[in-house]
SEGU-312478 format. One record per residue (C-alpha): x, y, z. Coordinates in pm, whole numbers, padded with zeros to 5 digits, always signed. Each point is the difference from the previous one (the first is absolute). Layout:
XYZ...
This chain:
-05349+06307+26843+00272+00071-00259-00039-00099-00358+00209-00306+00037-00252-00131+00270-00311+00113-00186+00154-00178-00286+00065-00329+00154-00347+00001+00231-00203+00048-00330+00187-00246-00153-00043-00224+00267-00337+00054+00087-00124-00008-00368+00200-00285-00124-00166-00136-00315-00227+00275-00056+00305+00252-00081+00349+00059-00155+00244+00326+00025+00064+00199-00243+00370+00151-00054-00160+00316-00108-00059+00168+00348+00254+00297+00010-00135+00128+00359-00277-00179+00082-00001-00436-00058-00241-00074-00295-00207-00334-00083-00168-00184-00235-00331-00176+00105-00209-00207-00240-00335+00182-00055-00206-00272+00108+00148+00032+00326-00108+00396+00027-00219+00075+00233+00086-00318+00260+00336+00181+00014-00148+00351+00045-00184-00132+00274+00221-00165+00155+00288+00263+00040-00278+00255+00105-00096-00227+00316+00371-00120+00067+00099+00114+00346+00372+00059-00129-00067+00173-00314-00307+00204+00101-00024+00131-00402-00261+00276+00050+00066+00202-00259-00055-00063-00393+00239+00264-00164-00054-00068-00359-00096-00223-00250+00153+00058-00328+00000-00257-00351+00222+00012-00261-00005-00150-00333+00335-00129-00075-00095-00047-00395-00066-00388+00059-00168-00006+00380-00176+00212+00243+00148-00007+00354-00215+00178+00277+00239+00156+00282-00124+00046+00338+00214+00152+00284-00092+00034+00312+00072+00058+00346-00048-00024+00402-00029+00348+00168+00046-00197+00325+00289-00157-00063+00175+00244-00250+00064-00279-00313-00063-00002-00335+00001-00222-00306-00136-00073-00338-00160-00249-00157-00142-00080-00360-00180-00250-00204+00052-00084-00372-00232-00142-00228-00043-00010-00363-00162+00272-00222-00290-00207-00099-00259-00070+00334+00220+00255+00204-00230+00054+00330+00093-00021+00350-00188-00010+00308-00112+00352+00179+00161+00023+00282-00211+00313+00148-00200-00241+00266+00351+00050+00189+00192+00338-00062-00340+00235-00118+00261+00226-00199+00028-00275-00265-00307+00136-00148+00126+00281-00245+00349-00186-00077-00213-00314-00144-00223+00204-00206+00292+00162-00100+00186-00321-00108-00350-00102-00188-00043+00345-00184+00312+00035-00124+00154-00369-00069-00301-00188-00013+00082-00311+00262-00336-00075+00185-00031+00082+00359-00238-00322+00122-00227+00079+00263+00053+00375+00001-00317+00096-00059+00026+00373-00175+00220-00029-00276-00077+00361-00125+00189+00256-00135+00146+00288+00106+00312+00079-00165-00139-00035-00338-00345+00139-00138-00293-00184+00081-00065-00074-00362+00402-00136-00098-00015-00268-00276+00395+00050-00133+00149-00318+00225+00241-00012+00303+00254+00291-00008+00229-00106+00211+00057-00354-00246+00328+00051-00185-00177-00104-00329-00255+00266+00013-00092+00183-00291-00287+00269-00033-00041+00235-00260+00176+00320+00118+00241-00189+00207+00364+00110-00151+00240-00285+00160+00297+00116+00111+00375-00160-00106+00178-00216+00217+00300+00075+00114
């Protein structure tokens, strides 16, 4: 399956649920609605055409007035790939954990909670291990954070 068809079957199959983005430069991207998560994780996991096996990353960003969560994944199978992401607002950013499906999701949600802050629901062990146990100085990876000895650099 090309990226044209992958496109169009997604599209297709998940009509409603989610919308392209133009921002794909090799691999189609989309945007889902958060509340719709983990139905659509599910779902292209068990999908006999996709086959999506493999969670490659989950990264957030904080665009300075949302947070988007990217996933991208793929199929070994089948040899595709795509992204996807949900945006939601800074205050009561949380997602669903989607590590019930692709185990791997584990350390990229705890990453996403240590250092931005969005809530992981139903992850169960939102701990820390990028930061010291005993961190009280905020999120980071937040483009307004401050802490004491943090010397911000100028933009460009």
């Amino acid at each position: 399956m090309n990226r044209d068809e992958l496109t169009k079957y997604i599209l297709e199959k998940y009509a409603g649920k989610i919308e392209l983005l133009e921002t794909g430069k090799y691999e189609p991207v989309f945007l889902i609605k958060r509340e719709d998560l983990l139905e659509f994780c599910k779902s292209i996991n068990s999908d006999e055409t996709l086959q999506i096996d493999f969670l490659n990353n989950i990264a957030a960003v904080d665009t300075g007035e949302k947070f988007e969560v990217v996933y991208s994944v793929s199929s070994v199978k089948k040899r595709i790939s795509f992204d996807f992401k949900a945006v939601m607002p800074y205050e009561g950013a949380e997602v669903d954990s989607i590590q019930e499906i692709w185990a791997g999701a584990n350390w990229h949600e705890r990453e996403v909670w240590e250092l931005y802050g969005i809530n992981i629901r139903n992850h169960g062990n939102l701990t820390r291990f990028l930061l010291p146990d005993d961190w009280n100085q905020g999120f980071p990876m937040r483009k307004n954070w401050d802490a004491p000895d943090f010397k911000r650099m100028p933009e460009l």
